[in-house]
N, C-alpha and C positions, 0 to 999 in steps of 0.2 A: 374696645372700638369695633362698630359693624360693619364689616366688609362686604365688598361687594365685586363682582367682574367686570361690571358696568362703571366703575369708579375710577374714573380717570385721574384725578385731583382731588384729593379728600383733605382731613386735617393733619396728612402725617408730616406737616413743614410748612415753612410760612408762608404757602403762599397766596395771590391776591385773589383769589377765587375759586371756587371749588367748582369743579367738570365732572358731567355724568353722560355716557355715552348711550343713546336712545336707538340708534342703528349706526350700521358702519358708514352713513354717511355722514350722519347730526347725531351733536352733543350740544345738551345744554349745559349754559356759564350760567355759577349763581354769586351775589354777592349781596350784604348788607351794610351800610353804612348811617350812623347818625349821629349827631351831635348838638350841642350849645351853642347859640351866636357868637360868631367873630365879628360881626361889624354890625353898623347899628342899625344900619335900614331894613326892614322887613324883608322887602321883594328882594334887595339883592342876597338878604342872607337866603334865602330860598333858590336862587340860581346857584350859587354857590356852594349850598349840600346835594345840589341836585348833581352837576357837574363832578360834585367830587366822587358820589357815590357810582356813579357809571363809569369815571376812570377807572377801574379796577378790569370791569371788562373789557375796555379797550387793551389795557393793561397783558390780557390775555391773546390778545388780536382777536376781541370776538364783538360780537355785531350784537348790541342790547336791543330788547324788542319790547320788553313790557314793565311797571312798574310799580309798586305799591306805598302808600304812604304810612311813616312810623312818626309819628306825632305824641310830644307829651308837650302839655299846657296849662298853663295856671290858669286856667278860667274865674277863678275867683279874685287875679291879681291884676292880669291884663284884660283889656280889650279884648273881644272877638274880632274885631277888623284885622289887629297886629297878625292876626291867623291868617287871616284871608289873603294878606297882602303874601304872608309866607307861601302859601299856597299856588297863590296866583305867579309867584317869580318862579315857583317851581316847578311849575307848569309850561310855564312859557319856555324853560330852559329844555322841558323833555321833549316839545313841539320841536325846538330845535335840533334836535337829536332822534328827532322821529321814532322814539319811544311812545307807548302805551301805557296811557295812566289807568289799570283795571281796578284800583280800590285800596283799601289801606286797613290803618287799624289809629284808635288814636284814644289814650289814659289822660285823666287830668294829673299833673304832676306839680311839685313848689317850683321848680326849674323848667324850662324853655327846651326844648328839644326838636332836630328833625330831621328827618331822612329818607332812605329810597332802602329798598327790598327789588333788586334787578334780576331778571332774567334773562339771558342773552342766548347766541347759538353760534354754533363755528362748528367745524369741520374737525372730526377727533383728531386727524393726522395733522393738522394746520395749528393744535395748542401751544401757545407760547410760554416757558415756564417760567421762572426769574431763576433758577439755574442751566447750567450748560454753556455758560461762556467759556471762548476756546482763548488760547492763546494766539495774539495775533490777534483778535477783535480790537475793534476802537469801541470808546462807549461814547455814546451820542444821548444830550442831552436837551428837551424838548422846551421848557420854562426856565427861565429864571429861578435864583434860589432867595427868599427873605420874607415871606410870608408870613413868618411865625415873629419873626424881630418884628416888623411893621404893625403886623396887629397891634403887640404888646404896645407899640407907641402911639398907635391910636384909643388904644384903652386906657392910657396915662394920659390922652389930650395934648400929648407931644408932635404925630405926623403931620404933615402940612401935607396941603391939599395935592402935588402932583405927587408925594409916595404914597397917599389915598387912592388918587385916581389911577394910580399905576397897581397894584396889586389888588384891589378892586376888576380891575380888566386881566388881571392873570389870573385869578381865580375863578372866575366866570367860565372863561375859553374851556371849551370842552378838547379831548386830549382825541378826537373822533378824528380827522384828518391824519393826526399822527401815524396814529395807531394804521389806519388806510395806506399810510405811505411805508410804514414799518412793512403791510405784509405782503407788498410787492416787491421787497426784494428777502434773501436771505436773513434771516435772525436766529440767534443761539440762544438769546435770553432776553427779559423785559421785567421791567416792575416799574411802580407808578410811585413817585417818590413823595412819601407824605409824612405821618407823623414822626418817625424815624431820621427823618433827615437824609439829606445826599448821601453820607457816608454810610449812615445806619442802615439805610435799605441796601448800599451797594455790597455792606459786611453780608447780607442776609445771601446776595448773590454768589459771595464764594465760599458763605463756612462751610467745612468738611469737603468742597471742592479742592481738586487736584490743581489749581491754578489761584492767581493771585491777582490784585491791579493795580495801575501806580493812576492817581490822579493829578491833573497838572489845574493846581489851584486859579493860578491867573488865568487860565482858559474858561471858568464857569462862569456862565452871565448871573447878574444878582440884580434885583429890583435897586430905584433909586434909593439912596438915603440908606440903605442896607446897613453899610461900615459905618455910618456915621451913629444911627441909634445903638448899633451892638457897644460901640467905643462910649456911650452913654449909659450903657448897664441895663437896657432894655433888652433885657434876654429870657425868653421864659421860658419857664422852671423844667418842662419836657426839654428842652435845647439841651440844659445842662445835663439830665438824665443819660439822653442819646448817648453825649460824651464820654461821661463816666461810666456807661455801663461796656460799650465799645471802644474806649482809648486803648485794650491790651492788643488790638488788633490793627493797631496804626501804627506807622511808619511813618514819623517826619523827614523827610531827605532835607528841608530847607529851614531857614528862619523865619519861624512862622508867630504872628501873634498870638493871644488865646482868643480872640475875640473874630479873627479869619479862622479859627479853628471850627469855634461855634458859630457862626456860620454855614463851613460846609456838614455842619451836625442839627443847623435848624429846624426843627419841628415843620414842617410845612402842610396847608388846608389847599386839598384841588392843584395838587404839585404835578409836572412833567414825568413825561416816562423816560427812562433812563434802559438805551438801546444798546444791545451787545451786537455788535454787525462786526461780519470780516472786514479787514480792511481794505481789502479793494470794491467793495461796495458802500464803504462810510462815506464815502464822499459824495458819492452819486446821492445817497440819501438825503443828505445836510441840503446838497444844493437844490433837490426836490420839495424839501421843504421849504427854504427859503422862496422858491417861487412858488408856492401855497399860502406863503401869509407867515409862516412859521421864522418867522424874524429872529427870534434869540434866541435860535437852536443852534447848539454847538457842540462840538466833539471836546470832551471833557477831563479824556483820560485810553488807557488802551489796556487789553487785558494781558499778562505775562506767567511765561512759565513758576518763575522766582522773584519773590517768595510766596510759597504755596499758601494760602487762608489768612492773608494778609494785603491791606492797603497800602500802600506809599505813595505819600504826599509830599507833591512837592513845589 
């Protein structure tokens, strides 16, 4: 691996974005992101990789600025328009977010692909890491959690049109105000909670940390229809992963289903960031969001001394 002095964030851990310090005032955030449709309409699958791939720097509290497109297409299979419409949503969603669209790159491929190549910038001393949760944090959580169950049920022809139209619009929401309200007050730690799931990303926040968190299940908001598709066996096949690759790391304190289990271990596309804040500043948080628009933001769980690199769920 090439090091460097200027390397604030590299690949030595997992986290959501790599930082390079360019003077001691500015650093740039970099990140890529791309994938395969989750839902079927062009334009909004294109707001929707747009949105997800610039959480990451929100993710870091840093301010994205410019952007390029990674495109693979069957051109011999689909339409040109199916592009254009992808395009066009994901344009629309960067004008949102007053990003810069500077250029891309794009392969004909048998499978559908798409995403963003971001650049962002923040203040080296201002980086936010996804570790450094103290004991005594509350964890404050920005979205809903069921993304990954909902898809799954709209890919079977199972969702009905209000847990369509409802995760449809949480995937969209850019994590940009969040993250703005995140860094006017104190923060220890951040991560953007995506394909890993709630818990999976939160194991990432304390492995080999000196500290532990207990998460209080019935406090996490979930999209409509959530429990009901998971109690239907619509769970995809990353959910179960998450699970079983992180179940050694969990603490159940309560009577827990498996199907609330896999849940808080859902696979999620364009997920909320998931805030380490003291706790005498979580509140002031929570309720700054809510008068922001940030409606199903909630405090989800708290960080604790015991047990050290371990969850409890309760």
């Amino acid at each position: 691996m090439i090091s460097d002095p200027n390397l604030i964030i590299g690949m030595e851990r997992a986290e959501d974005a790599g930082v390079y310090k360019l003077s001691d005032e500015l650093a740039i955030v970099q990140t890529l992101d791309f994938f395969t449709p989750i839902v079927d309409d062009p334009y909004t699958f294109g707001q929707v990789a747009v949105a997800n791939a610039l959480s990451d720097v929100y993710a870091m509290g840093g301010k994205p600025l410019t952007a390029m497109n990674i495109v693979c297409f069957p051109i011999k299979k689909m339409d040109i328009s199916i592009l254009q419409d992808i395009l066009r949503g994901g344009l629309d969603k960067m004008r949102e977010a007053e990003v810069v669209l500077v250029g891309g790159h794009s392969v004909e491929d048998n499978e559908l692909k798409y995403g963003l190549s971001i650049t962002g910038v923040i203040h080296p001393a201002n980086v936010v890491l996804n570790t450094g949760a103290k004991a005594g944090d509350k964890l404050l959580l920005t979205k809903p959690l069921g993304t990954g169950i909902i898809n799954t049920a709209l890919k079977g022809g199972m969702a009905d049109e209000e847990a369509v139209s409802k995760v449809i619009k949480c995937m969209v929401t850019l994590n940009r105000k969040a993250s703005e309200l995140m860094m006017e007050v104190e923060v220890h730690a951040c991560t953007d909670v995506t394909g890993f799931g709630l818990l999976g990303h939160a194991c990432e926040m304390i492995e080999g940390e000196d500290v532990g968190m207990v998460i209080y299940s019935s406090s996490v908001p979930l999209l409509p229809k959530t429990e009901e598709y998971a109690q239907m066996g619509l769970i995809p096949g990353g959910t179960i992963r998450n699970r079983d690759f992180r179940l050694p790391m969990i603490e159940l304190a309560a009577e827990m289903s498996n199907e609330r289990l896999l849940i808080l271990f859902d696979a999620q596309t364009s997920g909320g960031l998931l805030i380490s804040v003291p706790g005498q500043e979580a509140d002031m948080l929570l309720h700054r969001m809510h008068e922001e628009g940030i409606e199903e933001a909630a405090i989800v769980g708290e960080v604790v001394d015991e047990p050290k690199g371990k969850i409890v769920v309760k």
